[in-house]
LOMIMI-108259 format. One record per residue: residue number from 1; residue in one letter; x, y, z of N, C-alpha, C, O in turn. Coordinates in steps of 0.001 Angstrom, whole numbers, plus 524288, in hexadecimal, padded with zeros to 5 digits. Each point is the difference from the previous one (the first is absolute). Layout:
residues N
+-------+------+-------+-------+-------+-------+-------+-------+-------+-------+-------+-------+-------+-------+
! torti ! mifi !   nc1 !   nc2 !   nc3 !  cac1 !  cac2 !  cac3 !   cc1 !   cc2 !   cc3 !   oc1 !   oc2 !   oc3 !
+-------+------+-------+-------+-------+-------+-------+-------+-------+-------+-------+-------+-------+-------+
!   NUM !    a !     X !     Y !     Z !     X !     Y !     Z !     X !     Y !     Z !     X !     Y !     Z !
...
+-------+------+-------+-------+-------+-------+-------+-------+-------+-------+-------+-------+-------+-------+
***
This chain:
residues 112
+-------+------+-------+-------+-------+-------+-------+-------+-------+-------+-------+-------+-------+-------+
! torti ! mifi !   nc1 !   nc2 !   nc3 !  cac1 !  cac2 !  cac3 !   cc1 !   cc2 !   cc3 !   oc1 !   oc2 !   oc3 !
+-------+------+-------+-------+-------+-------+-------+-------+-------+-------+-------+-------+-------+-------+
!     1 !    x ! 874E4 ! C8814 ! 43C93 ! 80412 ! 803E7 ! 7FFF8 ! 7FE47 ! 804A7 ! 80358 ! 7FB90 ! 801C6 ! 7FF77 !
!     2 !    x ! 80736 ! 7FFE3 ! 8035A ! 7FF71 ! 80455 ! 80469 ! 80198 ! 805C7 ! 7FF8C ! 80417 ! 8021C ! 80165 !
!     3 !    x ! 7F776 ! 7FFFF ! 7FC36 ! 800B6 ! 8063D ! 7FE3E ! 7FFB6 ! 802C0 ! 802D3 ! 7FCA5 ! 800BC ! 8035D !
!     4 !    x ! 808CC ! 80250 ! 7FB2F ! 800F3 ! 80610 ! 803E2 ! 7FCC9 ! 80365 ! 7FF2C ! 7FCF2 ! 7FFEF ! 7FC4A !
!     5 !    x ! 8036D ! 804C4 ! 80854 ! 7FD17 ! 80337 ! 80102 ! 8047F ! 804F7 ! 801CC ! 803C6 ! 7FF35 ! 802DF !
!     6 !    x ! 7FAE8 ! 805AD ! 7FADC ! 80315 ! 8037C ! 802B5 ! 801CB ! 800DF ! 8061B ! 803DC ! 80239 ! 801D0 !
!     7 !    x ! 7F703 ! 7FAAB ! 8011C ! 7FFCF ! 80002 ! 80497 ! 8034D ! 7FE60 ! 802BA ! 80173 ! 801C4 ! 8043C !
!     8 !    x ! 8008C ! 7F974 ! 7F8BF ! 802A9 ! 7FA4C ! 8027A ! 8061F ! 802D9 ! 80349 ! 80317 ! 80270 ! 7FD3E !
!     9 !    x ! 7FD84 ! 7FD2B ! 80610 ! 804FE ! 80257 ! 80263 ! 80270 ! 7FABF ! 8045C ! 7FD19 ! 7FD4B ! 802B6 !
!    10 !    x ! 807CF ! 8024A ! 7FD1B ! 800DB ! 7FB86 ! 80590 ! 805CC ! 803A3 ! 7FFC6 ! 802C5 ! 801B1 ! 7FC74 !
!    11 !    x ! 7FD5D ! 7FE7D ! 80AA2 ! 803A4 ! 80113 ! 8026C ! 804E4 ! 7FE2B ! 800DF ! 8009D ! 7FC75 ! 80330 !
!    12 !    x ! 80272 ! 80518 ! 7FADA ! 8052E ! 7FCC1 ! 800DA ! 804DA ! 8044C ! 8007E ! 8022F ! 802F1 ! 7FCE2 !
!    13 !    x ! 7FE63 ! 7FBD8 ! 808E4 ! 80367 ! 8048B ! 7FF70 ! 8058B ! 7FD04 ! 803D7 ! 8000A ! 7FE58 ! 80484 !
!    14 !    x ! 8030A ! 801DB ! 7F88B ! 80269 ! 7FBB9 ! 8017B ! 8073D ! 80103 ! 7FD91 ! 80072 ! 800A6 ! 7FB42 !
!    15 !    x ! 80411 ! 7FF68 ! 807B5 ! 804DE ! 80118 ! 7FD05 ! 801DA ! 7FB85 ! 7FBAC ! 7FFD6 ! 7FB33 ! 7FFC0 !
!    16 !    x ! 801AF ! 8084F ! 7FD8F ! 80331 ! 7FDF3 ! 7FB61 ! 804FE ! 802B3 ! 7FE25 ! 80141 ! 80448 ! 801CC !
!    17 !    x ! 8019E ! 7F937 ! 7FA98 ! 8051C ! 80042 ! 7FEFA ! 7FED7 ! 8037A ! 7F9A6 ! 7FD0E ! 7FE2B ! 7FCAB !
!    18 !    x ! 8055D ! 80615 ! 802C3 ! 7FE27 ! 800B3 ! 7FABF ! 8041D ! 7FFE9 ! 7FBFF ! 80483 ! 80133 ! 80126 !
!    19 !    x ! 7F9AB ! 7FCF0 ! 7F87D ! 80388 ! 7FD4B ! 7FE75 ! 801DE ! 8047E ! 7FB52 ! 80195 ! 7FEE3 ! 7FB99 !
!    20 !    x ! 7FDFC ! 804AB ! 805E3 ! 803D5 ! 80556 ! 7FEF8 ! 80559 ! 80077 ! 8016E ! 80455 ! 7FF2E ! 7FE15 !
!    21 !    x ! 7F93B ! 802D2 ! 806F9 ! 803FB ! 801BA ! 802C4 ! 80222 ! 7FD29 ! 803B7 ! 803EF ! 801A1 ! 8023C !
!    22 !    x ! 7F91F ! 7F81D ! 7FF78 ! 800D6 ! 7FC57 ! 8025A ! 800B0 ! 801FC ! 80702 ! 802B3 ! 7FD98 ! 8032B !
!    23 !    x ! 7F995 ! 80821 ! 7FE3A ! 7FF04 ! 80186 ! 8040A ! 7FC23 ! 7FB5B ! 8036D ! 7FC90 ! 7FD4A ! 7FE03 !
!    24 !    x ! 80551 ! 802B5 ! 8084E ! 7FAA1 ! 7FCB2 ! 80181 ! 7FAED ! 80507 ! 802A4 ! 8007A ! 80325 ! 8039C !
!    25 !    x ! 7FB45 ! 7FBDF ! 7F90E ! 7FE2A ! 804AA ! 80034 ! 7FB94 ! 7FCC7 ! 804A4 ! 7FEE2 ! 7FB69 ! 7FF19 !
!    26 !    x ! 7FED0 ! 80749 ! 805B7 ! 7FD97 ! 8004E ! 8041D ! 7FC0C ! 8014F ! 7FEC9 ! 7FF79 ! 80400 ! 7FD63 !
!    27 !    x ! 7FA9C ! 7F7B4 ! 804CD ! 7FA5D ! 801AF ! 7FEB5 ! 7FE9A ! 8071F ! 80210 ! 80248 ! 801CF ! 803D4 !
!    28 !    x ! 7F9FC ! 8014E ! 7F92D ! 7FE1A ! 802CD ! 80279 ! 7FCF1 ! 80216 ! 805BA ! 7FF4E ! 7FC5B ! 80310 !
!    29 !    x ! 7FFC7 ! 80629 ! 7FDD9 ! 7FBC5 ! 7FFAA ! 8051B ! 7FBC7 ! 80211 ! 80005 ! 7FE18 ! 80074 ! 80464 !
!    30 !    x ! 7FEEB ! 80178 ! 7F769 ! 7FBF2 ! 8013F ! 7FF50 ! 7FDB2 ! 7FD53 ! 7FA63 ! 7FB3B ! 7FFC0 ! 7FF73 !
!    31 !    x ! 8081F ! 7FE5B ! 7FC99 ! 7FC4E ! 7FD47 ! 7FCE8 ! 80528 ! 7FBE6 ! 7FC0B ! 8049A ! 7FEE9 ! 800DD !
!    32 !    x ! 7F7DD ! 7FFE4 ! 7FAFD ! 8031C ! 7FB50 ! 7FDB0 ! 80515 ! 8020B ! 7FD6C ! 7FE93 ! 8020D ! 7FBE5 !
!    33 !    x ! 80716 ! 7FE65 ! 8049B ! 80326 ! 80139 ! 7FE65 ! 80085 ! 7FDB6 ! 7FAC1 ! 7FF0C ! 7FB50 ! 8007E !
!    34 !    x ! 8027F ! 80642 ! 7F88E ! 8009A ! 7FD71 ! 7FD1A ! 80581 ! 800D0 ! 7FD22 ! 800C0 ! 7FE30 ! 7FB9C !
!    35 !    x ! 80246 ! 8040D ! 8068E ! 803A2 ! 80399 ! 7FC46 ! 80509 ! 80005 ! 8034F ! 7FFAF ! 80117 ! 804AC !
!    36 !    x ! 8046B ! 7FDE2 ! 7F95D ! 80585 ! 80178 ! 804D5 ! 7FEC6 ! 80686 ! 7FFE3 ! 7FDCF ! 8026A ! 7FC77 !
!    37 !    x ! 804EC ! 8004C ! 80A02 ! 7FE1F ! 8048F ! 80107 ! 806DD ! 801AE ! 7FEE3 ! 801CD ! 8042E ! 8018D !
!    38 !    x ! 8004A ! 7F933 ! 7FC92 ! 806A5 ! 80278 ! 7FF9A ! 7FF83 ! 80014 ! 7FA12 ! 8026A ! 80401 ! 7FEE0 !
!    39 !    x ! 7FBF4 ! 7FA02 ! 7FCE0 ! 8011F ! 7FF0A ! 7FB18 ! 7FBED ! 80344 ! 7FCD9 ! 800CC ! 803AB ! 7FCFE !
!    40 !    x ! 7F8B8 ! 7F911 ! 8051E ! 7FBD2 ! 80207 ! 7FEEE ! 7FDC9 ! 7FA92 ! 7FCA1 ! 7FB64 ! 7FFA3 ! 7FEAC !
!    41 !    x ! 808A7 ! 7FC34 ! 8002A ! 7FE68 ! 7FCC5 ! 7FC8B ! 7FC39 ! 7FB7C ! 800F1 ! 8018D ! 7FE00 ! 80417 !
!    42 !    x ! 7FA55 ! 7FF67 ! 7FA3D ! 7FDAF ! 7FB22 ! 80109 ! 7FF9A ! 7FC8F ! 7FC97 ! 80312 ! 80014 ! 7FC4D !
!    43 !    x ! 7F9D9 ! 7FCD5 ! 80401 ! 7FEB5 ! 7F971 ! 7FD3B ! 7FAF6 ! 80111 ! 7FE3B ! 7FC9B ! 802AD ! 8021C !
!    44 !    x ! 8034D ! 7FB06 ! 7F9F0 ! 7FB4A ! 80051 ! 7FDCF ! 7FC31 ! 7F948 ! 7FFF2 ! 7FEEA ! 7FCD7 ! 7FC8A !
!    45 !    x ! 80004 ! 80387 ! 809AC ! 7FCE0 ! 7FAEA ! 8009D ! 7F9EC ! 80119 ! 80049 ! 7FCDA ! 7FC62 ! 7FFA5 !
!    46 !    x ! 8019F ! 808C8 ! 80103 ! 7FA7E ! 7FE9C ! 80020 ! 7FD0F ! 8029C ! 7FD1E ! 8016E ! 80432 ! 7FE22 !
!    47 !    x ! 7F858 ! 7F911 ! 800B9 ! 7FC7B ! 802C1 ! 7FC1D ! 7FCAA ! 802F8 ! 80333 ! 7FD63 ! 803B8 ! 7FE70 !
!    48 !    x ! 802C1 ! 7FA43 ! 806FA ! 7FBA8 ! 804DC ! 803F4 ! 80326 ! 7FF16 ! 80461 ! 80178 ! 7FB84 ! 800EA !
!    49 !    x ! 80014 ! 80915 ! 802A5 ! 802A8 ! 801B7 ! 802D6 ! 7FFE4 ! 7FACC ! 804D5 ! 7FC35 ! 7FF13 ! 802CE !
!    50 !    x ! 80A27 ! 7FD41 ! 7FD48 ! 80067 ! 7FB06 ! 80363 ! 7FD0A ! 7FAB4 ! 7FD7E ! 8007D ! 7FBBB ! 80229 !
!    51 !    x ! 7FCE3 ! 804DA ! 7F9D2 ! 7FDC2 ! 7F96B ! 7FE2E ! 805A7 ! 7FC49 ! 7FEC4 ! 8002F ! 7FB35 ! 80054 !
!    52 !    x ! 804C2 ! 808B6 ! 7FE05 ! 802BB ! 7FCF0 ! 7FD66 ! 7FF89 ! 7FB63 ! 7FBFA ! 801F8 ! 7FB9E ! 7FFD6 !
!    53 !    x ! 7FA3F ! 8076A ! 7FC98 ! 7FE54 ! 7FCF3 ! 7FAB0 ! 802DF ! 8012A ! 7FC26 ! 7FFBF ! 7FD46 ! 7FC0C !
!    54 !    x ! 80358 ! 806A7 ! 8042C ! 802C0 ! 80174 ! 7FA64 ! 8044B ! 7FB82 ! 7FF9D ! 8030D ! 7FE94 ! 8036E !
!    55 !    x ! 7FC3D ! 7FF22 ! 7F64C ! 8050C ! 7FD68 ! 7FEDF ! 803C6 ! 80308 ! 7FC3A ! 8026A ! 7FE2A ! 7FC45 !
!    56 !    x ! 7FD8D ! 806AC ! 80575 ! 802AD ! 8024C ! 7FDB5 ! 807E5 ! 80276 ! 80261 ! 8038D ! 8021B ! 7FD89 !
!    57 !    x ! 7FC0F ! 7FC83 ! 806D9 ! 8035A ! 8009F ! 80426 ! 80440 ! 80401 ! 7FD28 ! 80423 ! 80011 ! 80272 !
!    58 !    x ! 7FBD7 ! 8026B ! 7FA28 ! 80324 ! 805C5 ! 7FEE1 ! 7FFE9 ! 803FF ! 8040C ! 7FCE7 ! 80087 ! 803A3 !
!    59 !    x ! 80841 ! 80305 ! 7FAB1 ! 80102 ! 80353 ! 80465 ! 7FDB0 ! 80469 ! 7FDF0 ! 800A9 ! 801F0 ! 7FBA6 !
!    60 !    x ! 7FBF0 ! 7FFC5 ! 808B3 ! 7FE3E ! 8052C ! 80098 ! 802BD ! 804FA ! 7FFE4 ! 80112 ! 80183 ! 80470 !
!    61 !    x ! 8009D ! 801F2 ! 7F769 ! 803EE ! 8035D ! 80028 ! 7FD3B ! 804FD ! 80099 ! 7FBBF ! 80085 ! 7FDD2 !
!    62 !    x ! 8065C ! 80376 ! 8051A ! 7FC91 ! 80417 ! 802B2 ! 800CE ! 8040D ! 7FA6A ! 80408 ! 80135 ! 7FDAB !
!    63 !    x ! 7F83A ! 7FFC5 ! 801AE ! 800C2 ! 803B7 ! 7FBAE ! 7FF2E ! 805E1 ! 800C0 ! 802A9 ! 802F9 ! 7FD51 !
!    64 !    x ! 7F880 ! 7FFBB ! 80776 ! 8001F ! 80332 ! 7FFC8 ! 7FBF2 ! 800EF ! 805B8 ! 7FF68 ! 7FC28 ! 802D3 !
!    65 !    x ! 7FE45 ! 80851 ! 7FE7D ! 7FC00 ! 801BB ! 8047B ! 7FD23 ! 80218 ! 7FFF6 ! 801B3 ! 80408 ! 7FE02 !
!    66 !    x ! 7F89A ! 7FCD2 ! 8032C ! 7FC1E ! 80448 ! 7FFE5 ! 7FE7F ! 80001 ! 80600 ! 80180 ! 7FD82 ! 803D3 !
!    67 !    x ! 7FA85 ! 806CA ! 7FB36 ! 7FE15 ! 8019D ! 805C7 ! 7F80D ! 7FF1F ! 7FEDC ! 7FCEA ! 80279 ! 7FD44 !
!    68 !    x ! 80274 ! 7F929 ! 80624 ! 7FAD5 ! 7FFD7 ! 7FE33 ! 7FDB0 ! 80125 ! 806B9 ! 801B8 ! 7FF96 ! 80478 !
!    69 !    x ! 7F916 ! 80228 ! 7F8AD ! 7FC7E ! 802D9 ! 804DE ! 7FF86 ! 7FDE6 ! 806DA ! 7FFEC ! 8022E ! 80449 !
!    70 !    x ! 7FFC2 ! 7F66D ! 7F8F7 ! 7FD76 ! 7FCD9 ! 8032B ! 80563 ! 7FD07 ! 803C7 ! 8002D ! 7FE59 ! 80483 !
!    71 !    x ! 80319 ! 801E9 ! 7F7F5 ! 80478 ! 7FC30 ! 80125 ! 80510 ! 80318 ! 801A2 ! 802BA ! 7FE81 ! 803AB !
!    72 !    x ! 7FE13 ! 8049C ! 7FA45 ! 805ED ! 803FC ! 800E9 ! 8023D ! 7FFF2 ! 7FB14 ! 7FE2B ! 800E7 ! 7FBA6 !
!    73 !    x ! 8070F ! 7FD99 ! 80630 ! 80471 ! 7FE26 ! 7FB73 ! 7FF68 ! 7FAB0 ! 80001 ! 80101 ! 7FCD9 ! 8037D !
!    74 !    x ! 7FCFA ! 80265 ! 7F783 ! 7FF90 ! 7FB9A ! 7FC30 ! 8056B ! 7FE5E ! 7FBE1 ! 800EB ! 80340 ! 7FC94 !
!    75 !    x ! 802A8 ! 7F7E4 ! 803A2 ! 8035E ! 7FF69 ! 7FDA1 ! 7FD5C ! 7FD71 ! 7FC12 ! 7FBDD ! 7FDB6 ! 800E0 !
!    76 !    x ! 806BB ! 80284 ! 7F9A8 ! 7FF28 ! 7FCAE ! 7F9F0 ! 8053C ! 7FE7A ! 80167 ! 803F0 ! 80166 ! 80262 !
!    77 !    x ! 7F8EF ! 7F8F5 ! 7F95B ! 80511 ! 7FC5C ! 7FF5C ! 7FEA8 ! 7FCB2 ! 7F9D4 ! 7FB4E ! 7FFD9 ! 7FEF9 !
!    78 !    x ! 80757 ! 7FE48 ! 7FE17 ! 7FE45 ! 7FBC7 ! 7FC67 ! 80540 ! 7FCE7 ! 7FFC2 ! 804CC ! 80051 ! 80015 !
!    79 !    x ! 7F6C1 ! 7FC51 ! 7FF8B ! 803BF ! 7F938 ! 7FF99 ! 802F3 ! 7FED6 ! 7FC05 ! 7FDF0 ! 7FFCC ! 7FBA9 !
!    80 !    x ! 80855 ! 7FF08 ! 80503 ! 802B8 ! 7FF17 ! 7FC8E ! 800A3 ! 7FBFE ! 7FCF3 ! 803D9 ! 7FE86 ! 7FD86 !
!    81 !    x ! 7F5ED ! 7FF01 ! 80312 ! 8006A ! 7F98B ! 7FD83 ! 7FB77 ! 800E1 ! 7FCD7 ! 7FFBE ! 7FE10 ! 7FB9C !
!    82 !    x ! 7FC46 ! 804FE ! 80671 ! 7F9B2 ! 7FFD5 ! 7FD57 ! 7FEDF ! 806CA ! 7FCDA ! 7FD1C ! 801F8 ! 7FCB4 !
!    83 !    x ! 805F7 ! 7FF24 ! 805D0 ! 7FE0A ! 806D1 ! 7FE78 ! 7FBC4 ! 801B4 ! 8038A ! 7FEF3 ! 804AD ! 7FFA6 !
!    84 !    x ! 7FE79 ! 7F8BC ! 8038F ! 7FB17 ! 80106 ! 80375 ! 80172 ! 80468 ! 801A1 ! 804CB ! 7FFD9 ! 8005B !
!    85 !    x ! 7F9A2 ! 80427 ! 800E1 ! 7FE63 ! 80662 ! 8031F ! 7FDDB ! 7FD9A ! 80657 ! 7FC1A ! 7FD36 ! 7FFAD !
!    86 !    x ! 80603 ! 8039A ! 805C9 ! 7FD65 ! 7FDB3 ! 802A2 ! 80143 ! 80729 ! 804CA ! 802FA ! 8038D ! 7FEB3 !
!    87 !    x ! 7F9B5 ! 7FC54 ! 80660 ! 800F8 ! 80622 ! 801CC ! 8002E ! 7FC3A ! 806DE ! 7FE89 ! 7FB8A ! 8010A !
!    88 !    x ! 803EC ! 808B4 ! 80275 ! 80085 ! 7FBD3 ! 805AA ! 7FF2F ! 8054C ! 802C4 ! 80231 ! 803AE ! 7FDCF !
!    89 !    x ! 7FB4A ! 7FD5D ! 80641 ! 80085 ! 804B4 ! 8030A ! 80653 ! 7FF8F ! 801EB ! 801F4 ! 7FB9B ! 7FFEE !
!    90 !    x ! 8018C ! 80942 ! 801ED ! 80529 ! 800A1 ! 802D3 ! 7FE34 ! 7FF3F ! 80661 ! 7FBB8 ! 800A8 ! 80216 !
!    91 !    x ! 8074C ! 7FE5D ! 7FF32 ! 800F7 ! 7FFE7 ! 8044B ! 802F9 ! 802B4 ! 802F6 ! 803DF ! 7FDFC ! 80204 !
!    92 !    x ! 7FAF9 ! 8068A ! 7FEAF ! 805AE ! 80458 ! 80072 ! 7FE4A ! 8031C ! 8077D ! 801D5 ! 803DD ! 80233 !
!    93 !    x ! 7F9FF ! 7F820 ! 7FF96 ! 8010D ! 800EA ! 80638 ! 7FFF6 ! 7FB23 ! 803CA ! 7FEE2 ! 7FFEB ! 804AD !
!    94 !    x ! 80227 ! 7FD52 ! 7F91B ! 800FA ! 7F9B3 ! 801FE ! 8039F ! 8000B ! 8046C ! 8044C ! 801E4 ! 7FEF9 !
!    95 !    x ! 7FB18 ! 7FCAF ! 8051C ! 80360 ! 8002B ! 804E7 ! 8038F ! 7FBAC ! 7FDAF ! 8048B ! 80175 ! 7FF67 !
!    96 !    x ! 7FAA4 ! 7FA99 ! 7FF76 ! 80457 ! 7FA1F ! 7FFB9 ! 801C0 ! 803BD ! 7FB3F ! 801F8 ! 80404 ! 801C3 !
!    97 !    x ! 7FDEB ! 7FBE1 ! 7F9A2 ! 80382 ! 80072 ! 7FC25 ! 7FC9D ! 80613 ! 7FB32 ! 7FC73 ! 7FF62 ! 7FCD0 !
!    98 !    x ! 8054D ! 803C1 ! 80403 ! 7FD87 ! 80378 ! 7FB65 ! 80163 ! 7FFE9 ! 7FAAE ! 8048B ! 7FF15 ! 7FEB7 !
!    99 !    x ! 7F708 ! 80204 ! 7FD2C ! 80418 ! 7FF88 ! 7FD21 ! 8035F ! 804BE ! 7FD7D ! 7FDEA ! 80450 ! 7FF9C !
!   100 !    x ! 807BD ! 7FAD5 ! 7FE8C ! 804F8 ! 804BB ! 7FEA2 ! 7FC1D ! 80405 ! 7FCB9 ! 7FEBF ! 7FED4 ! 7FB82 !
!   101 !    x ! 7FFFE ! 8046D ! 80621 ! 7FDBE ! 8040D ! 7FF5A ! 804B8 ! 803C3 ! 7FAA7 ! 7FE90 ! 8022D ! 7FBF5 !
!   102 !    x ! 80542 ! 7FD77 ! 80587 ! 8039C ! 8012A ! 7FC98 ! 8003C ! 7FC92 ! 7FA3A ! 80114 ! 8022E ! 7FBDB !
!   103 !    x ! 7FE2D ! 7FA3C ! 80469 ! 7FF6D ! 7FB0A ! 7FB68 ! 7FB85 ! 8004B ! 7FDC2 ! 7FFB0 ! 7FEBA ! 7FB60 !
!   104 !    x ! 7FBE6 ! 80300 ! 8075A ! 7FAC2 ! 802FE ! 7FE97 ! 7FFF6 ! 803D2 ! 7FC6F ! 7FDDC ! 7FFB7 ! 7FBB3 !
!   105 !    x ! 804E5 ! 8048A ! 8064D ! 80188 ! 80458 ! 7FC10 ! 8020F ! 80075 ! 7FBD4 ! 7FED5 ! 802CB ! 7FC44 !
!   106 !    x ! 80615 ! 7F8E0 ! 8049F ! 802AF ! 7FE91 ! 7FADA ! 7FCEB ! 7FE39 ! 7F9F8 ! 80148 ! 800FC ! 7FB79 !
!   107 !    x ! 7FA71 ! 7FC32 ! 8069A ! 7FE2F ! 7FD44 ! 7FD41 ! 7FC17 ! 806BD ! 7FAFF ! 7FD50 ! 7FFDE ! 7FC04 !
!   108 !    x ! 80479 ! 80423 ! 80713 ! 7FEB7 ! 8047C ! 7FC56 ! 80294 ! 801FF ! 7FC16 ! 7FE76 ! 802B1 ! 7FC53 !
!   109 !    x ! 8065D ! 7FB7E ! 804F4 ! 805D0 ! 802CD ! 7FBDE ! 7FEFA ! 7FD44 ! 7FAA7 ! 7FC85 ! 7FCC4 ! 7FF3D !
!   110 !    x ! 80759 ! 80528 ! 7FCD0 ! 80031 ! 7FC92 ! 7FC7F ! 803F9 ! 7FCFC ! 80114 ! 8028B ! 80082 ! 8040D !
!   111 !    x ! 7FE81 ! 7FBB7 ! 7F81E ! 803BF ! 7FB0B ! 8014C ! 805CB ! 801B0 ! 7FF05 ! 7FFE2 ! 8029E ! 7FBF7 !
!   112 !    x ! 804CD ! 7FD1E ! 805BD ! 80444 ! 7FFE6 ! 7FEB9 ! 8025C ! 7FEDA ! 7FA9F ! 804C5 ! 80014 ! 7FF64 !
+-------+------+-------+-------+-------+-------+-------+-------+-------+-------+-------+-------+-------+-------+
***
């Protein structure tokens, strides 16, 4: 059996259709895109960033944002199938697709 390591990272940066908002969302250009940049929403396929080991395939629902030292704006999300807590850096200077910076903010209000 083949044990992870925090280290373990594989690149995949690659378009997909997201099954939110059913946007076709366009790879990044500087690193692994995981999240539609119109919705904010993802899949919950992996246990280390691209292995695509999770059999958990729930949707990643954006819950909220911080500002960390190393990374910027950091989005939260937890999975609507597992409860998992999972965090994705934003992408909010991406030439192909940024992400709604406005939908970012939102995610500060309270709910309707």
């Amino acid at each position: 059996m083949e044990s992870h390591s925090k280290s373990r990272f594989l690149k995949i940066n690659e378009s997909f259709v997201c099954e939110h908002c059913t946007a076709t969302v366009p790879p990044s250009k500087r690193t692994c895109r995981n999240h539609c940049p119109y919705c904010l929403h993802s899949k919950h396929v992996d246990i280390f960033p691209g292995d695509r080991d999770n059999s958990c395939h729930g949707l990643l629902v954006p819950t909220g944002y911080e500002l960390s030292g190393k990374k910027g704006l950091v989005l939260l999300f937890r999975c609507d199938r597992c409860g998992e807590k999972t965090r994705n850096v934003a992408l909010l200077d991406d030439p192909y697709q940024a992400d709604d910076y406005q939908a970012i903010l939102a995610l500060s209000l309270p709910p309707p």
